[in-house]
C-alpha positions in Angstrom: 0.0 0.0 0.0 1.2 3.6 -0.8 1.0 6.4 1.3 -0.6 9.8 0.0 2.5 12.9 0.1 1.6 16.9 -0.3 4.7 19.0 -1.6 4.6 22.4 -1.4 6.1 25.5 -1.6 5.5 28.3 0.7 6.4 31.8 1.9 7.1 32.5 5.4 3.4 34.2 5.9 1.9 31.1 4.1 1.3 31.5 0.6 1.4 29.3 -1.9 0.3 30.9 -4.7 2.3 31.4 -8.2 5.7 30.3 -6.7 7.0 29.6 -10.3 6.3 33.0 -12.4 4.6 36.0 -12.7 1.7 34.3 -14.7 1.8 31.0 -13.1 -1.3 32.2 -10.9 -2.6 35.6 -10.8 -5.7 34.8 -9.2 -7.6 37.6 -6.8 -5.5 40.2 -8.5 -2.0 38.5 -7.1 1.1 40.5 -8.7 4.0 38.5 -6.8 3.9 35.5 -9.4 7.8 34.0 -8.9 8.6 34.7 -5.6 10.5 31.2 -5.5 12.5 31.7 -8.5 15.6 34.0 -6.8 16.1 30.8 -4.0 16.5 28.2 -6.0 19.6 26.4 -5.7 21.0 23.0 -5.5 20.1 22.0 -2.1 16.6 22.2 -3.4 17.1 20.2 -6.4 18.4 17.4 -4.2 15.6 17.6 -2.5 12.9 17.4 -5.8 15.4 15.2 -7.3 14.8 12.1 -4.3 11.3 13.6 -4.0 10.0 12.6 -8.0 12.3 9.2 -7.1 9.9 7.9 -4.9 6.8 8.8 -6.8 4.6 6.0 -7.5 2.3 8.5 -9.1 0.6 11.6 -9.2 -2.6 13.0 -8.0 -3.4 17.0 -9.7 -5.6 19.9 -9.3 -7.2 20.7 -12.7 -5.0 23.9 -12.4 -1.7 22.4 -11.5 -2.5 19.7 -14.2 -2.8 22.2 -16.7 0.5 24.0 -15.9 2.3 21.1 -15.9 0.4 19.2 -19.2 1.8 22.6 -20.6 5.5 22.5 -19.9 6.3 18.8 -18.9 5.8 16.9 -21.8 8.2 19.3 -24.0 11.0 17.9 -21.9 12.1 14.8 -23.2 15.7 13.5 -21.8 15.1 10.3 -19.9 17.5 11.3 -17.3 15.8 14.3 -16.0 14.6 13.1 -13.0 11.2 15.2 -12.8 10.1 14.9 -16.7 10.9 11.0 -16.5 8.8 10.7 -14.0 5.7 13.1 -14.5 5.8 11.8 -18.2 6.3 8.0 -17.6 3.8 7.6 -14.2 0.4 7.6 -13.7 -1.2 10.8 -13.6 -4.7 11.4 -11.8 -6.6 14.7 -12.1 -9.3 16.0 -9.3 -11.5 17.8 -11.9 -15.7 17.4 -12.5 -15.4 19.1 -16.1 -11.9 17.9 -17.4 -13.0 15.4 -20.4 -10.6 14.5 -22.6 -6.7 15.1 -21.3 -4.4 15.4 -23.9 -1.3 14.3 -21.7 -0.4 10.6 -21.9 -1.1 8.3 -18.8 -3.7 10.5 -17.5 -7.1 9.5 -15.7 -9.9 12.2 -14.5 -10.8 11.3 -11.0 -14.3 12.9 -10.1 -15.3 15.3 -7.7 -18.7 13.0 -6.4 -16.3 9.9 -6.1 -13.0 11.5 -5.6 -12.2 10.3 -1.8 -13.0 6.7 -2.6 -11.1 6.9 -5.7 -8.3 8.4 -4.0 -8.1 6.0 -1.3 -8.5 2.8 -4.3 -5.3 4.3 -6.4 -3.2 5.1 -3.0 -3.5 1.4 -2.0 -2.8 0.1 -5.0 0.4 1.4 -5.0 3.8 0.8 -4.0 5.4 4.2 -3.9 3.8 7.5 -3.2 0.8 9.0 -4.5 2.5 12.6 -4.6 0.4 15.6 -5.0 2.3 18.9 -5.8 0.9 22.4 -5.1 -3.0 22.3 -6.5 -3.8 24.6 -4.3 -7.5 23.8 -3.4 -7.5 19.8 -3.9 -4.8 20.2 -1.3 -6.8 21.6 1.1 -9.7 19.0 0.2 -7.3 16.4 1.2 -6.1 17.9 4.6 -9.7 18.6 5.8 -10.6 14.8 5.2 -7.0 13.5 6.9 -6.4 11.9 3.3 -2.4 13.1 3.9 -0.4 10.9 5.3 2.5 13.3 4.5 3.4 16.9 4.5 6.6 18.2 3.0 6.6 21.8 2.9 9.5 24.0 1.3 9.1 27.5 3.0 11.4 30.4 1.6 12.6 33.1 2.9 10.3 35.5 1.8 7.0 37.2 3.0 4.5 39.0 0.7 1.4 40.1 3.1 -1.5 38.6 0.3 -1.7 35.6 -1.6 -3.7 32.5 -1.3 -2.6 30.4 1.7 -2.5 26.6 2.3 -3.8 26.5 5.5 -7.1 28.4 5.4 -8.6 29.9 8.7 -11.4 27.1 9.5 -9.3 24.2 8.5 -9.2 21.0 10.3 -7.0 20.9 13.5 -4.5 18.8 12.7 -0.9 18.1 15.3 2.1 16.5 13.7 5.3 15.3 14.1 8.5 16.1 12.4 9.8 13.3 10.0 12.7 15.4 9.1 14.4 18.5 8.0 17.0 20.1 6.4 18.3 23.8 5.1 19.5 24.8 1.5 22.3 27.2 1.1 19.6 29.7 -0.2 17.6 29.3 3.5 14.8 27.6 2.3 13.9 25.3 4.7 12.9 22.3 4.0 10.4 20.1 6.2 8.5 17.3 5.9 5.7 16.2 8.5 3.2 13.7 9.6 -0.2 13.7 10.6 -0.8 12.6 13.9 -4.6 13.9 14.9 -6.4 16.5 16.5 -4.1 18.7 18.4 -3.9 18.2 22.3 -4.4 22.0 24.5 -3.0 22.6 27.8 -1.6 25.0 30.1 2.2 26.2 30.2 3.1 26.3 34.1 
């Protein structure tokens, strides 16, 4: 049985949105598309690089799906580690209106039977059932406890606006720190495990 991993990239504040470029997202009148880009260094590609390695497939926003459908499949040397691996695995969209997907090795997952059918493909596989950024399918997933891992690469950076991962009404969630490490650029790196609700006390 797999297990079910949600990468993401994040500014110190929170946001996810438009990491890669200016028009990546620019949703809700966003203007600081790219905010990664300056900070990304080879600590970081280390990282993706044993990340994509344990990918057993891939479970996508319609969004994130369409970003990637867009760029992905242009890259064609077999030893890239992330185009070998988004081209030659599985790819599952979340999307109720997403008919006919151009990129190869892609299945639409709907919306009415998405949680069972997320739950049949994750145990059917051996590796990971990775999702990367997508945003609101993320969220989905962490207010049904359907993660079983968090890694989240937070920058250095704070912008004040943007659309956050963790909305205000989510799911309580405690977790426990799997592991961790630091780039040369400071982006730390951090991946996490869901253990529950959160237990409250008193200090003193």
């Amino acid at each position: 049985m797999g297990k079910l991993t949600l990468t993401t990239f994040l500014t110190l504040d929170g946001v996810m949105q438009g990491p890669g470029g200016p028009d990546e997202d620019t949703g809700g009148g966003f203007d600081y598309g790219g905010w990664a880009v300056p900070y990304v260094d080879d600590g970081m590609m280390e990282f993706v690089t044993e990340l994509f390695g344990r990918a057993g497939a891939f479970l996508l926003g319609r969004r994130t799906y369409e970003i990637f459908a867009g760029y992905w499949p242009k890259i064609t040397d077999p030893a890239d580690p992330v185009a070998s691996r988004l081209n030659g695995l599985p790819k599952y969209v979340a999307s109720a209106t997403l008919k006919e997907p151009e990129w190869a090795g892609t299945t639409v997952l709907d919306g009415e039977q998405l949680q069972s059918e997320v739950m049949r493909v994750k145990d059917a596989l051996d590796g990971e059932l990775q999702v990367h950024g997508s945003g609101l399918l993320a969220q989905w997933l962490l207010a049904r406890d359907l993660v079983d891992e968090l890694n989240l690469l937070v920058y250095p950076v704070f912008l004040g606006t943007g659309r956050r991962l963790f909305p205000t009404g989510g799911l309580p969630t405690a977790c426990e720190l799997v592991a961790s490490r630091t780039t040369p650029s400071g982006i730390a790196v951090h991946t996490y495990r869901p253990t529950g609700r959160p237990v409250f006390g008193t200090i003193g």
